[in-house]
N, C-alpha and C positions, 0 to 999 in steps of 0.2 A: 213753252219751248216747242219750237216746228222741227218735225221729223219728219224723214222719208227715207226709203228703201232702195236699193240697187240689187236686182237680182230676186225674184221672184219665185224661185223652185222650192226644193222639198224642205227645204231649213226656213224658209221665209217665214211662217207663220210664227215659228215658236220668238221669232223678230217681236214684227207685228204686236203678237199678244202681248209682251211684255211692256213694248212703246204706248200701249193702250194704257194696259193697266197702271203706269205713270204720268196717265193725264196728257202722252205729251200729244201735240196736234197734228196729226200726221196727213202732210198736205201734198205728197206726191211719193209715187212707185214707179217704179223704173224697173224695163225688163226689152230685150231684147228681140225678146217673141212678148207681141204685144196681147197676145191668149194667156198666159200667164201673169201678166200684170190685172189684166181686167178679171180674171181668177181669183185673185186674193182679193181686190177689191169689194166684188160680190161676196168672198166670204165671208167680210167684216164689217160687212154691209159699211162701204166708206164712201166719201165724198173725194176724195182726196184724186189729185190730175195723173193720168198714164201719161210717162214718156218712154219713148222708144232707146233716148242717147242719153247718157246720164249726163253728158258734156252740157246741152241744155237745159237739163234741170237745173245743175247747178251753176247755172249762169242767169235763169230764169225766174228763179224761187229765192223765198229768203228761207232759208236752212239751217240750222244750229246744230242737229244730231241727226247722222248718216247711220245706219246699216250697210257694211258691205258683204253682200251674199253671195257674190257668182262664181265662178270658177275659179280656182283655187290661184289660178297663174294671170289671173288681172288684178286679184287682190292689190297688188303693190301702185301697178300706174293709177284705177282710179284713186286709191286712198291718197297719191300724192298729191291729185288734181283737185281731191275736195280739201287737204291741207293748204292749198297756194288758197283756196277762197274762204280759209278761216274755219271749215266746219268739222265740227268733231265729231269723231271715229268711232263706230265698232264693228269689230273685222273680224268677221268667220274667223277660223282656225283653217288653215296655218295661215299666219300674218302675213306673210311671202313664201316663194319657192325659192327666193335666194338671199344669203344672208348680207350681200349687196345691197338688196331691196328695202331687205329690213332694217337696216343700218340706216338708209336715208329718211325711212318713215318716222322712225325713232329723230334724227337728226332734225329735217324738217317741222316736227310738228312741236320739238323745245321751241326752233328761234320763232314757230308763228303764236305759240302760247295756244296751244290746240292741243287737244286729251286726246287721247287713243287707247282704247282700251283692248286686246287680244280676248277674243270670245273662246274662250275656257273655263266656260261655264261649270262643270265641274265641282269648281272651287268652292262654290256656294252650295252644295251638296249639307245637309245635315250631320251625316255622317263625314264628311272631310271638314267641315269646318270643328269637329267634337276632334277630331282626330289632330289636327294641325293646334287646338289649344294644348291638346296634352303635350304637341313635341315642344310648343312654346313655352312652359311651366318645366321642361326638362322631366316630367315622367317618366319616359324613356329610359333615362340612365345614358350610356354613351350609346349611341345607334354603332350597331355592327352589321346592319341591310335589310334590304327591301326589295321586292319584286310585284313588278304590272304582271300581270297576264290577264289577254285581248280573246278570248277564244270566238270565236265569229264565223259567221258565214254568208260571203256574198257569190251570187250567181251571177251568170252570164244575161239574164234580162235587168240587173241592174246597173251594169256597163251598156248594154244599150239603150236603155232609159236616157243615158246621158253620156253623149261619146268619149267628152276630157277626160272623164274615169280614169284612172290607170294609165292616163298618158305622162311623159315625164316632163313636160311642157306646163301643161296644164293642173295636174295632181300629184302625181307619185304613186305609192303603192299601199299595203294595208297599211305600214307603222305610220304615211304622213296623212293618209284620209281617215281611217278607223282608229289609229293607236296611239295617236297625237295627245288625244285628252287625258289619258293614265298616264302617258309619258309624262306630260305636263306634272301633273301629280304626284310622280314619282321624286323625279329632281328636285319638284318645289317639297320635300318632305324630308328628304337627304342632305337637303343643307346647301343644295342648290352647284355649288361651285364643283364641277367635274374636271378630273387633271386627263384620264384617259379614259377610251373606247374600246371596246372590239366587239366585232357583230360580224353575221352571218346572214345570207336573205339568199331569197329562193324564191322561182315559180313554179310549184307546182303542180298546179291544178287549171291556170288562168291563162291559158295560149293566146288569149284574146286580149288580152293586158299588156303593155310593154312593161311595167313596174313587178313589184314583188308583192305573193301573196303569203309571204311565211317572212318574218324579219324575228331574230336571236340574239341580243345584245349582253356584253358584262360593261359592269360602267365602276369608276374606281373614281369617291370623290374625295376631294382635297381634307375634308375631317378624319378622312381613315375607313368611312363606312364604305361600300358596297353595294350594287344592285344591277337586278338582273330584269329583264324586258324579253317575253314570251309577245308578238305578236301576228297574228292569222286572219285567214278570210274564209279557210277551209276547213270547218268543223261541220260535222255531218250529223243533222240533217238542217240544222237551222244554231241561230247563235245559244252560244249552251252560256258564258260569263264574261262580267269583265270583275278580275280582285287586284285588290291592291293588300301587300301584306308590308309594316313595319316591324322590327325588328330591336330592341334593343338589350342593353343588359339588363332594365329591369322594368320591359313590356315588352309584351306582343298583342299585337292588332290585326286583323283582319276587316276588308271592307269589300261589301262583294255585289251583287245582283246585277240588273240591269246596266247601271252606270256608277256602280261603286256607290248605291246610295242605301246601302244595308250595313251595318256594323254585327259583323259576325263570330268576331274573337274581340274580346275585349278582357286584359289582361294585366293588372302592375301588381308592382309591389308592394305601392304606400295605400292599397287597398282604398281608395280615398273613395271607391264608387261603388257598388251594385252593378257586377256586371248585366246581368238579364235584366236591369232595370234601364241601362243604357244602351240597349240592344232594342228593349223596348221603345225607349222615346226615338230616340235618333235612325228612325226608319222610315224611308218614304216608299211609294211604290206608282214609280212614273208608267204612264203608256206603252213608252219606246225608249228607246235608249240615249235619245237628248236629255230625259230628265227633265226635275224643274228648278235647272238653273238660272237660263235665260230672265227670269222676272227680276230677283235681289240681283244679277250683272248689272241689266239698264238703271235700275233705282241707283245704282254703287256709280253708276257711268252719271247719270243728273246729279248726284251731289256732287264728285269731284268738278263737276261743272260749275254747279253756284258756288262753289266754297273754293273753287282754285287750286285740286291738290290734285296728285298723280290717282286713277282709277286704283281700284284694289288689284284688277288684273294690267296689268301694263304692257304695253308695247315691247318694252326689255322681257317681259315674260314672253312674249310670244315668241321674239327671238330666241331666247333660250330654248324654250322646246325645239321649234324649228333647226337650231344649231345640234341638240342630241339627234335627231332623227337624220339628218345631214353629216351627223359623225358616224353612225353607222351605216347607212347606204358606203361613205367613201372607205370605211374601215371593209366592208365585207367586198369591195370593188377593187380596191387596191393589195389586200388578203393579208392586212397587218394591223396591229394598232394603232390608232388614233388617239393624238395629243389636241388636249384644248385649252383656249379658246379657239376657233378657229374664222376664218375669214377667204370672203371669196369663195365659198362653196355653191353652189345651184343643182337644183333635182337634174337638170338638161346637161350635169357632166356626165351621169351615167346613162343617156340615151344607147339604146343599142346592147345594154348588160344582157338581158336576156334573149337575145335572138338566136 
């Protein structure tokens, strides 16, 4: 299976590595700044062609599996340009900046019979996937809430590292570049279906950023349960967690370290496990805070390929996140609650919030 890359920066490799370790044949990189493409290349000691357009790549190359990595607010045109040419998708987080966007990728990629998978890696976490069987078996008992908390900390050399950062064009703020991935986890853990919003966001700390580096959210979904989203970019002196806690009447969960890949309360009723036994297996301890998801994603992205079935992570998941994160920027922008599902939202309505 021929793979290649769009977008060559700081998320590239954990790509790469994973396309590797799937055998699959990775025969072109694509990057904009053509230092960055021949960068990864040498790192992975590849053979595979630099282009500068992706537009030529994939008009030039035969392609099966894309990576889209570049800034968050092209995500939506190239992925739909590589859908018109048949090739299937895996797409940084967020799937789009607007739910417009992502409504056609989603659309698009049914009538071409093309996968798309939303890179929410995450999911494949030891610890989330131990976590997600319990709520699947009903453990749990009735869930009555759950909370993300993102605590983080981004500086001013890594907005200029890379200028889109925190524009609302291009990125958003901390809950849709840093907080995305718990959100993700949050929802998909709750039951998924949310009736309302209300949140709160804030700058801070980051005069340099047009987006928000404090986002507050309550979320009320359709089962009855509850949850609540803590997330920042201003924790001092450097990132201190990221947890995810469930809640129910007859468990409690905690999952915490780097990228929520520690289970650190583990708790039921029907006793059915050892907790410090399950604390023990189900621990990983990543580098940095990508984790290692990205490997079982692509292998989960090649099967629904040969075998024909939606990814484990989906296009509709991506949107989903993207629609919570997009429900509270307009809830704390508008200073009311937000009703969902909603439609026609984009990070560029609220350009200009914090000036």
């Amino acid at each position: 299976m021929n793979y290649a890359i769009i977008g060559c920066g700081r998320i590239s490799p954990n790509h790469i590595e994973a396309a590797k370790k799937q055998g699959l044949n990775i025969v072109a990189l694509c990057d904009v700044e053509l230092g960055q493409a021949e960068e990864k290349r040498d790192m992975f000691n590849l053979s595979s062609k630099i282009y500068v357009d992706y537009k030529d790549m994939i008009k030039n190359e035969d392609i099966d599996l894309i990576g889209i990595c570049t800034e968050s607010g092209n995500h939506a045109s190239i992925a739909l340009d590589c859908i018109d040419q048949g090739i299937h998708l895996v797409i940084e987080k967020p799937i789009a900046l607007s739910l417009d966007d992502a409504d056609k990728i989603i659309e698009r990629a049914a009538a071409k019979g093309v996968k798309v998978s939303a890179c929410h890696q995450n999911r494949f976490n030891k610890s989330i996937q131990k976590i997600r069987e319990s709520i699947e078996e009903g453990r749990f008992g009735k869930l009555m809430h759950g909370a993300a908390h993102i605590r983080w900390n981004r500086g001013e050399q890594y907005y200029k590292h890379a200028p889109w950062r925190g524009t609302w064009a291009q990125d958003g703020g901390a809950l849709m570049n840093q907080c995305i991935h718990n959100i993700d986890l949050l929802r998909w853990m709750m039951g998924g279906e949310i009736v309302e919003v209300v949140g709160l966001t804030d700058n801070l700390m980051h005069d340099f950023i047009e987006a928000e580096d404090l986002g507050l959210a309550l979320l009320r979904f359709s089962n009855g349960s509850y949850g609540l989203i803590e997330g920042t970019t201003n924790i001092f002196p450097s990132n201190l967690e990221e947890t995810l806690y469930i809640f129910g009447t007859e468990g409690t969960v905690k999952a915490g370290g780097k990228s929520v890949n520690l289970i650190e309360e583990w708790n039921f009723a029907d006793g059915k496990d050892d907790a410090e036994k399950v604390k023990a297996e189900y621990c990983e301890n990543p580098p940095n805070v990508y984790g290692f998801g990205h490997t079982p994603l692509y292998a989960d992205v090649v099967e629904a390929i040969v075998n024909d079935r939606e990814p484990y992570v989906s296009a509709q998941d991506g949107r989903d996140a993207l629609e919570l994160v997009l429900a509270i920027y307009k809830s704390a922008n508008d200073g009311s609650s937000v009703k969902l599902p909603m439609k026609h939202v984009k990070t560029t309505d609220f350009t200009g919030r914090f000036n």
